[in-house]
C-alpha positions as CSV (number, residue, x, y, z in Angstrom):
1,X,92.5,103.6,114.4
2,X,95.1,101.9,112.0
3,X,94.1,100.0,108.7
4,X,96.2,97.3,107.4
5,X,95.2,96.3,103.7
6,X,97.5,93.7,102.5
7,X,97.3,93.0,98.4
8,X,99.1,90.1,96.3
9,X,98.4,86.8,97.2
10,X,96.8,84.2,94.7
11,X,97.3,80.5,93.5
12,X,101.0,79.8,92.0
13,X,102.9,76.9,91.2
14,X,105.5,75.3,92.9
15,X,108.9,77.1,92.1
16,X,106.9,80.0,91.3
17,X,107.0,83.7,93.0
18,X,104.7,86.1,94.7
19,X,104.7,89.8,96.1
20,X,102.3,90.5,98.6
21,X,102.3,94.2,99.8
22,X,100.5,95.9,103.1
23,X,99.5,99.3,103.4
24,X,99.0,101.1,106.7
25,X,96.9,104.4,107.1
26,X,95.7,106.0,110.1
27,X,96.7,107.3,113.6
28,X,100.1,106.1,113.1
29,X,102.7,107.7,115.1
30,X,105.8,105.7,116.5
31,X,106.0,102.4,114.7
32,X,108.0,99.5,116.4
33,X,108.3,97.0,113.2
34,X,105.8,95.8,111.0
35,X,105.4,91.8,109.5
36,X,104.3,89.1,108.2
37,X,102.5,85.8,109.8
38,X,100.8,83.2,108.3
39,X,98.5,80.5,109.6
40,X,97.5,77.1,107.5
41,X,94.5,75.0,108.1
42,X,94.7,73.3,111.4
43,X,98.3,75.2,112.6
44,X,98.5,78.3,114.9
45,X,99.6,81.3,113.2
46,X,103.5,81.6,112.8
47,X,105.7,84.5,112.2
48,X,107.3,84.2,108.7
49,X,108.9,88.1,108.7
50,X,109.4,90.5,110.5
51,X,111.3,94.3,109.6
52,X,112.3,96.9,112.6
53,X,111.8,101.0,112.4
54,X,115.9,100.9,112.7
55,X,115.3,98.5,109.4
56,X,116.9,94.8,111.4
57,X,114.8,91.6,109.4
58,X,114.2,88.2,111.1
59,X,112.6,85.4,109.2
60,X,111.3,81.9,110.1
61,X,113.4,79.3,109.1
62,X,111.5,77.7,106.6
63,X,111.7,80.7,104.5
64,X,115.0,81.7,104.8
65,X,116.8,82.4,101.5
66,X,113.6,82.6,99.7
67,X,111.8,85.3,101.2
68,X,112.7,88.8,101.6
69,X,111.0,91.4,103.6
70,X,111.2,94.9,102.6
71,X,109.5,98.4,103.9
72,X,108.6,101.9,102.1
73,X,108.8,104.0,105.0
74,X,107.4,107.2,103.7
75,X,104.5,105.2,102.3
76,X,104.6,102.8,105.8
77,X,104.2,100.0,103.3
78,X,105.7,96.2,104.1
79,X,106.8,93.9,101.1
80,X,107.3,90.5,101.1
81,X,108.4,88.8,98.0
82,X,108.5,85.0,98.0
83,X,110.6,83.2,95.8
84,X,111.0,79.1,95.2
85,X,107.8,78.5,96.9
86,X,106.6,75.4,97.8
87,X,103.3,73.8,98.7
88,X,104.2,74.0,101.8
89,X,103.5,77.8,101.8
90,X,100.0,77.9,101.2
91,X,98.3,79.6,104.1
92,X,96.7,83.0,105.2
93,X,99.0,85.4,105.2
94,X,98.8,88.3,107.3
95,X,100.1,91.7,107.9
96,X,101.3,93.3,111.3
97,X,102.0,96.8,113.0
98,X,103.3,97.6,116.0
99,X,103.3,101.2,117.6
100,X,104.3,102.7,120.9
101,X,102.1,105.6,121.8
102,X,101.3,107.6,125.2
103,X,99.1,104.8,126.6
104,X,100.8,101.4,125.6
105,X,102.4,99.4,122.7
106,X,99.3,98.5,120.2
107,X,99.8,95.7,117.8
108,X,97.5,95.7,114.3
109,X,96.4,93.3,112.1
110,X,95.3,93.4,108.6
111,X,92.1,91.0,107.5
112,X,94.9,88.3,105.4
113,X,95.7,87.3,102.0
114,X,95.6,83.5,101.0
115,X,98.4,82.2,99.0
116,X,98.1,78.8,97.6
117,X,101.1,76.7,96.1
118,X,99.9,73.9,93.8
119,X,100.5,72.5,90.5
């Protein structure tokens, strides 16, 4: 089993900054790349980071240039600090593993964060 417990969200103003982090524990052995999605009332979840073992980033558009994703690999921890946000943002934010074991690639998901952008 592999617990995701991601930390940081909260209500912030437009402009304003956040730092959310995740923390895996478990049976983790070979891990593929770890992320963020997000999902907002009434929209499927989207990708908004994503950081490889080899340490490649992609990002969504919309967050581009104002979000950076970041991992602590000894601590298999996932950042992502968000900078300039914008109402916009406010969704559930969730953390992602992927691992490749024996058996199959297994993807994790931790239980989400809410970030809210208003004034």
């Amino acid at each position: 089993q592999v617990q995701l417990v991601e930390s940081g969200g909260g209500l912030v103003q437009p402009g304003g900054s956040l730092r959310l982090s995740c923390a895996a524990a478990g049976s983790i052995f070979t891990i593929n790349g770890m992320g963020w999605y997000r999902q907002a009332p009434g929209k499927q979840r989207e990708l908004v980071a994503g950081i490889t073992s080899g340490g490649s980033t992609k990002y969504a558009d919309s967050v581009k240039g104002r979000f950076t994703i970041s991992r602590d690999n000894a601590e298999v921890t996932v950042y992502l600090q968000m900078n300039s946000l914008k109402p916009e943002d406010t969704a559930v934010y969730y953390c992602n593993l992927v691992q490749s074991l024996n058996t199959g690639t297994y993807e994790y998901w931790g239980q989400g964060t809410q970030v809210t952008v208003s004034s």
